[in-house]
Every structure is written in structure tokens, then in C-alpha cells.
N, C-alpha and C positions, 0 to 999 in steps of 0.2 A: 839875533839868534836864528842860527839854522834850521829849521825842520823838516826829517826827513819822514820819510813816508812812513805813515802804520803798518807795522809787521802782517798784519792780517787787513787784507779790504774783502770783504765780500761786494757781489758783483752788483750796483745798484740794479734796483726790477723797474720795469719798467711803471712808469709814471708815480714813484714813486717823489715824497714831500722830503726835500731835503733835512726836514727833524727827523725824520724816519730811518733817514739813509744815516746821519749819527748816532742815535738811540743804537740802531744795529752794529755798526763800526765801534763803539762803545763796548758794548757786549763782546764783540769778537775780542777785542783786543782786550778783554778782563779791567774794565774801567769803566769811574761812571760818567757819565753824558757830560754833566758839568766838569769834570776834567779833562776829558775830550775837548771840549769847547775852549778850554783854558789852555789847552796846547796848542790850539788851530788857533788862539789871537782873539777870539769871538766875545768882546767884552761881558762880562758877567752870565756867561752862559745862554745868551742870545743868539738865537738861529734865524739868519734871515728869512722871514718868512717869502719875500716880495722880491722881485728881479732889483729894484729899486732902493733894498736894504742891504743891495752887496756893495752898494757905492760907501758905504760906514765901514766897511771890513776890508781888511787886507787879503782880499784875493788871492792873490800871489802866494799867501801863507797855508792858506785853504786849500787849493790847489794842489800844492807842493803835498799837505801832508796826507787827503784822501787818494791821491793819484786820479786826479780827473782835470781835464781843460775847465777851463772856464765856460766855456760855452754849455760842458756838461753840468757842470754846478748852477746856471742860471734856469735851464730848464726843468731844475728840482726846486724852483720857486715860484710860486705864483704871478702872474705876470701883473704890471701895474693898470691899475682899472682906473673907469672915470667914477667920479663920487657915487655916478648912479648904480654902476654897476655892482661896487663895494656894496652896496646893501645887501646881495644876493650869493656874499663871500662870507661862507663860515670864520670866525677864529680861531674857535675850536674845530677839532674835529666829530662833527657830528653827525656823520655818515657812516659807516663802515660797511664791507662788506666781507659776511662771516665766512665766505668759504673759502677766501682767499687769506683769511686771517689766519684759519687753521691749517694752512700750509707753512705761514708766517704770521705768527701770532704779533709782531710788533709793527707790522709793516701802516705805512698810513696813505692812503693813495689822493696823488693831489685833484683830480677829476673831484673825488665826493665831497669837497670844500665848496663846490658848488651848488646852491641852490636846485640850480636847475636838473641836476644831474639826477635821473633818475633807475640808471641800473648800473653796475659795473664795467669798463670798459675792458677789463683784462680778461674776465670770466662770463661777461655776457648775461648775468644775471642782475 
């Protein structure tokens, strides 16, 4: 199957979580996330979280249908850590920050997955 690109992409923001950048392109495109996902290949609505979980997915599909290189899609992932570091790696997201959210209410930024991160990188707060 072919897949061409979605009619609508908004423009990833910077350091933005590639679930974020679907959840949006979802929205844009009047569809839900897990359909999105079901057209980009991404078995049962799994988004890779990890540089390391593109290796299970067909790239090439993903690619094609967001309009981004690969290189841009892997820096909307988290990069792979060593065991120790992963302790200090959110699953959830459980940082946010609000003044950037009320410009984008969905957006999810992959800096605040981190432990250590302690103000905004986009907004400086």
C-alpha cells in the first residue's frame, strides 16, 4: 500500500515528542490518533517513543505519510539511555509547561520527560 502524504501537516515545534506531533496531525487532519497510527503502519497505535523503537516500524511509511526525513522523525524521539539513565526518564509525561501549552494546548515537549529538566527550554521558564 501506498501512502501519500496527509492533506494537512502542521509544522512540528520545536523539541516537540513525536506523540505530540500525531495527536496534532490527527486533529488537523479530523481523525483520531489511533487511526492516524493505523494509516502510518504503527502497529496497534504505538508511537515510538525511543530512537530504538523506529527499528519495529516502517520508517519509510512514516515518513512518506507525515512529510519529514527520517532524521526528523528520530529527533522527535527520545534517545536510547543506559539502564541508569532510564530511571531519570518519565513514561508518562509528567512535566509540562503551562504557558506554552496555552499557546498549544496538546503539544508535549520531549526535554520535560526528563528528570532533570527543570524549566522550559522553549520559553525559558
Amino acid at each position: 500500500m501506498t501512502v501519500k502524504p496527509l492533506p494537512r501537516r502542521p509544522s512540528p515545534l520545536c523539541d516537540e515528542l513525536l506523540s505530540s506531533r500525531l495527536n496534532r496531525l490527527a486533529q488537523a487532519n479530523h481523525c483520531s490518533t489511533q487511526e492516524l497510527c493505523g494509516y502510518l503502519g504503527l502497529q496497534k497505535g504505538r508511537v515510538p517513543a525511543r530512537e530504538s523503537d523506529l527499528e519495529q516500524v516502517c520508517v519509510d511509511r512514516l515518513c512518506a505519510g507525515v512529510g519529514r526525513h527520517r532524521t526528523e522523525i528520530a529527533a522527535m524521539t527520545l534517545p536510547t539511555l543506559s539502564a541508569h539513565s532510564l530511571q531519570c526518564l518519565g513514561i508518562h509525561d509528567f512535566q509540562t509547561c503551562k504557558l506554552c501549552q496555552e499557546h498549544t494546548p496538546e503539544l508535549v515537549l520531549r526535554h520535560l520527560r526528563f528528570a532533570w529538566s527543570r524549566s522550559c527550554e522553549i520559553c525559558c521558564r
